[in-house]
N, C-alpha and C positions, 0 to 999 in steps of 0.2 A: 387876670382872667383865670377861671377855675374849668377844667375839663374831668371827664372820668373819664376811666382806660382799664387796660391791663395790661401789665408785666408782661414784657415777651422774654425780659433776657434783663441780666445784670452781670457787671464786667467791671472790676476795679473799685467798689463804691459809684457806678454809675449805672441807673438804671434804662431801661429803653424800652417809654409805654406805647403801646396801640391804641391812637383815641383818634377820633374824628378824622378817620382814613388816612391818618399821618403818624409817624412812629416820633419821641420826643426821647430825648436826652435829659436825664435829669440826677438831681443827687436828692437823696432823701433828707429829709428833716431830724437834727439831734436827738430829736425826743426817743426817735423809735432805738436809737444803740441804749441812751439813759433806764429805756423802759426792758432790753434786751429783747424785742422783736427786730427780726431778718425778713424785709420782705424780699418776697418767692415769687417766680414766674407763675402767673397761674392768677398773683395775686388781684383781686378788683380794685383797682386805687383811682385816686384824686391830683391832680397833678396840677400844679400854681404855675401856669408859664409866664415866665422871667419876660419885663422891660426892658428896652434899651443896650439890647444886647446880654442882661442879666441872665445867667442859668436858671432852665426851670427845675422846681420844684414837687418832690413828690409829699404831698400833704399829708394824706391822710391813706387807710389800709383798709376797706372794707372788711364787714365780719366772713372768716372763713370756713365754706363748708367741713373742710378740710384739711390736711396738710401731712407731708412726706416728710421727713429730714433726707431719707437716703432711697429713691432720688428725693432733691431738693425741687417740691412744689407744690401749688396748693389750688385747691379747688377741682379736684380733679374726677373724671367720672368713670375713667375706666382705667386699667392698669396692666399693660400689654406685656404678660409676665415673657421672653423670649429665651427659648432654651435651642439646643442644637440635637439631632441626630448623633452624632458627636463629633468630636474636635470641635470645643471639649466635649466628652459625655454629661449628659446631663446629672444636677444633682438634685434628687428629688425632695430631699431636704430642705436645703435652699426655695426651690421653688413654694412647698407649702407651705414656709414659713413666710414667703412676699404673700402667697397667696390667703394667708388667716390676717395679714394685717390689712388685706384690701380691705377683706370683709368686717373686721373691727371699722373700717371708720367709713362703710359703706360706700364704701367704692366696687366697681363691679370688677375680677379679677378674669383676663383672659388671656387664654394659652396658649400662644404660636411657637409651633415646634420649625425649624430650619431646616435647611441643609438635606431637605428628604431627599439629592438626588446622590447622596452618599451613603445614604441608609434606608432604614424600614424605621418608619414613624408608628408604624401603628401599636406597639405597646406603651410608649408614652405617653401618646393621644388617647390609648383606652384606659387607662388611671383615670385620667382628669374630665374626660368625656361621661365615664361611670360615675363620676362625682356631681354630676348635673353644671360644671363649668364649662364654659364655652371653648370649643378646641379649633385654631384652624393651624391645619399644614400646609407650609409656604416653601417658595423653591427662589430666593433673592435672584437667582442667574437663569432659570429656565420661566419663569414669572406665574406658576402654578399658585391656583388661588388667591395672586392680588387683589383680584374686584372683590372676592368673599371678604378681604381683611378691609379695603375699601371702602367699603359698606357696613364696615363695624366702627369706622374712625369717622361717620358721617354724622355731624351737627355736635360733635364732644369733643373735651380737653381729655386729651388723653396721658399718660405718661408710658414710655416703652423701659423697664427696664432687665436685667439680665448679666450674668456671668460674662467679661471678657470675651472677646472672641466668637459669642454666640451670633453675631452677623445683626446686629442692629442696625448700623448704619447704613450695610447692604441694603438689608432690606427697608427701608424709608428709603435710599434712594431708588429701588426697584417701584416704590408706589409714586413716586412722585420726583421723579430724574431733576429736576428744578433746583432740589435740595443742594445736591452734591458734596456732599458730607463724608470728612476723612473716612478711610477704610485703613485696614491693617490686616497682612498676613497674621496668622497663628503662629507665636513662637513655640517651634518643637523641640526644643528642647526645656521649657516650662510647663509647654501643653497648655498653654491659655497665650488671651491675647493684650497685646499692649492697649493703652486705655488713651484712643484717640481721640476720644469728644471730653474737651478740657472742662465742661460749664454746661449748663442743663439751658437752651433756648426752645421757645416754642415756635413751633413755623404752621402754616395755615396750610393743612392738606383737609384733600374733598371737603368742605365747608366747616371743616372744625378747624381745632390744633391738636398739634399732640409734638411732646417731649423726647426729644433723642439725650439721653442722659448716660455719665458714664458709667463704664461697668464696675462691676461688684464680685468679690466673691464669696460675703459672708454678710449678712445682716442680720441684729442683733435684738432680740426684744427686748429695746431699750428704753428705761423708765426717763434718762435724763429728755428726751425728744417727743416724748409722750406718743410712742407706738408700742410701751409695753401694754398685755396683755395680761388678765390673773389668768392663774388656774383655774380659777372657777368660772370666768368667760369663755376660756380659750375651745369650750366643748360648742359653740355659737358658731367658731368661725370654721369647724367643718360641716357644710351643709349637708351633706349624706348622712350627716351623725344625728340631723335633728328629726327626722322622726320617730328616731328610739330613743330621745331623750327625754325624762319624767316616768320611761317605763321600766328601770331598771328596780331589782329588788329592793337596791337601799337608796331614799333620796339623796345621799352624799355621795354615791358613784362616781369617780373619778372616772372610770372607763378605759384602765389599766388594763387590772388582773383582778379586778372586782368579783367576786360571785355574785352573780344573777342577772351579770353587767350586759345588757339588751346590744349593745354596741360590740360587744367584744364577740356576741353570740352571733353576729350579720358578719363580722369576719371573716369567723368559721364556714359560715354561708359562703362566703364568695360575696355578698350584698357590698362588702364596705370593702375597697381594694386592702390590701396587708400596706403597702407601702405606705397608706395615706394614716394608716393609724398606728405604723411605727413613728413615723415624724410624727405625730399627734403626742405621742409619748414621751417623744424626746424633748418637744416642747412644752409639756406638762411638766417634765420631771426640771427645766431650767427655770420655766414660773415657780415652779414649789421650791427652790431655794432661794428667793429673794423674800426678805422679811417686812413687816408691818414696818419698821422704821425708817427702811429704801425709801417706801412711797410716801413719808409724807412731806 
């Protein structure tokens, strides 16, 4: 007998689908290591449950909207970028670089800043807020703004991810206590945090799911996982940048240090935050060193 599902979680080579209000155990089929696909939480599959006592089987992998290597998942609709107030300090780097691969593979990127009851949120929140993405500030221990975050994780596969220590887990279990999901002090003498959540599972909060995934501190635009981006897209995946784009003096504007460069001139304005187009550049300039032969 044949069911469809999805992947909530895989653990050792065994999979664990959600199909027919029952969760299944199963081991995937050879073909897919033969072929070199990993199916990912997130993923839509097919699952062959086993006779007679026999293991079920996951058959087959629906086509994917989507997909993450880092977090590992797929199909996903929003991408719950999570930074802190600090401890740690946020890196703004970091965060645009999750946030232009959202937008490459159209996923909606959104920004929960933490910990506002140790600091002042509102400069980080107004970067990304002036950039026209979604910002909400959350408080995991005083429960400030839950229903607002609530209410963004409602009917969608979500994935949460973020730097160490930035309070992921906190905060999923401030939404949804049910969870109870490792937590960890901040090591002060590294200044980040130990990486409690071993494996990326989806659990079903307000009528969706969404991904408590482990932390990062660096993520890479990388060709082998196919979340690299060229240089000549990477001006797409800042939405503030797109209505000066085609109006710059030369069609080939990079939007550097271009003359006549429309984007570099909304800088100057204040229109376009500095910080968002100094990452813009750093990731221009690590696209523009990978060659034509990388990609093929």
């Amino acid at each position: 007998m044949q069911i469809d599902g999805m992947i909530i979680k895989g653990i050792g080579g065994f999979y664990y689908v959600e199909a027919a209000d029952a969760v299944f155990e199963c081991k995937a089929k050879g073909i897919f290591r033969k072929e070199g696909i990993t199916p990912l939480p997130g993923d839509r599959v097919t699952i062959t449950l086993g006779e007679n006592g026999a293991e079920n089987t996951l058959s087959a992998i629906h086509e994917r909207k989507n997909q993450l290597k880092r977090p590992p998942v797929a199909n996903i609709d929003r991408l719950f970028i999570v930074v802190s107030v600090c401890e740690p300090q946020p890196n703004t780097l970091v965060i645009d670089r999750l946030c232009a691969i959202a937008e490459h593979k159209d996923i909606e990127p959104v920004i929960v800043v933490t910990k506002t009851d140790l600091g002042d949120a509102s400069g980080i929140s107004g970067i990304y807020s002036s950039a026209g993405i979604k910002t909400v500030c959350v408080c995991g221990i005083t429960g400030e703004n839950t229903q607002v975050l609530k209410n963004e994780l409602s009917g969608h596969i979500s994935a949460f991810a973020g730097n160490s220590g930035v309070g992921k887990s906190t905060l999923l279990n401030s939404i949804d206590k049910r969870l109870g999901l490792q937590t960890a002090e901040i090591s002060r003498k590294l200044g980040r945090g130990r990486h409690t959540t071993r494996y990326v599972e989806l659990f079903k909060v307000e009528g969706g799911y969404v991904a408590d995934t482990p932390g990062f501190s660096a993520l890479d635009n990388d060709i082998v996982s196919g979340e690299f981006i060229s240089k000549e897209n990477l001006q797409f995946c800042f939405r503030e940048f797109r209505p000066y784009i085609g109006k710059c003096r030369f069609s080939t504007c990079a939007h550097v240090s271009d003359i006549g460069c429309k984007v570099s001139e909304a800088v100057k304005r204040g229109e376009i935050s500095e910080s968002r187009h100094q990452s813009y550049v750093s990731l221009y300039n690590e696209a523009k060193e990978i060659k034509d032969w990388q990609l093929r």
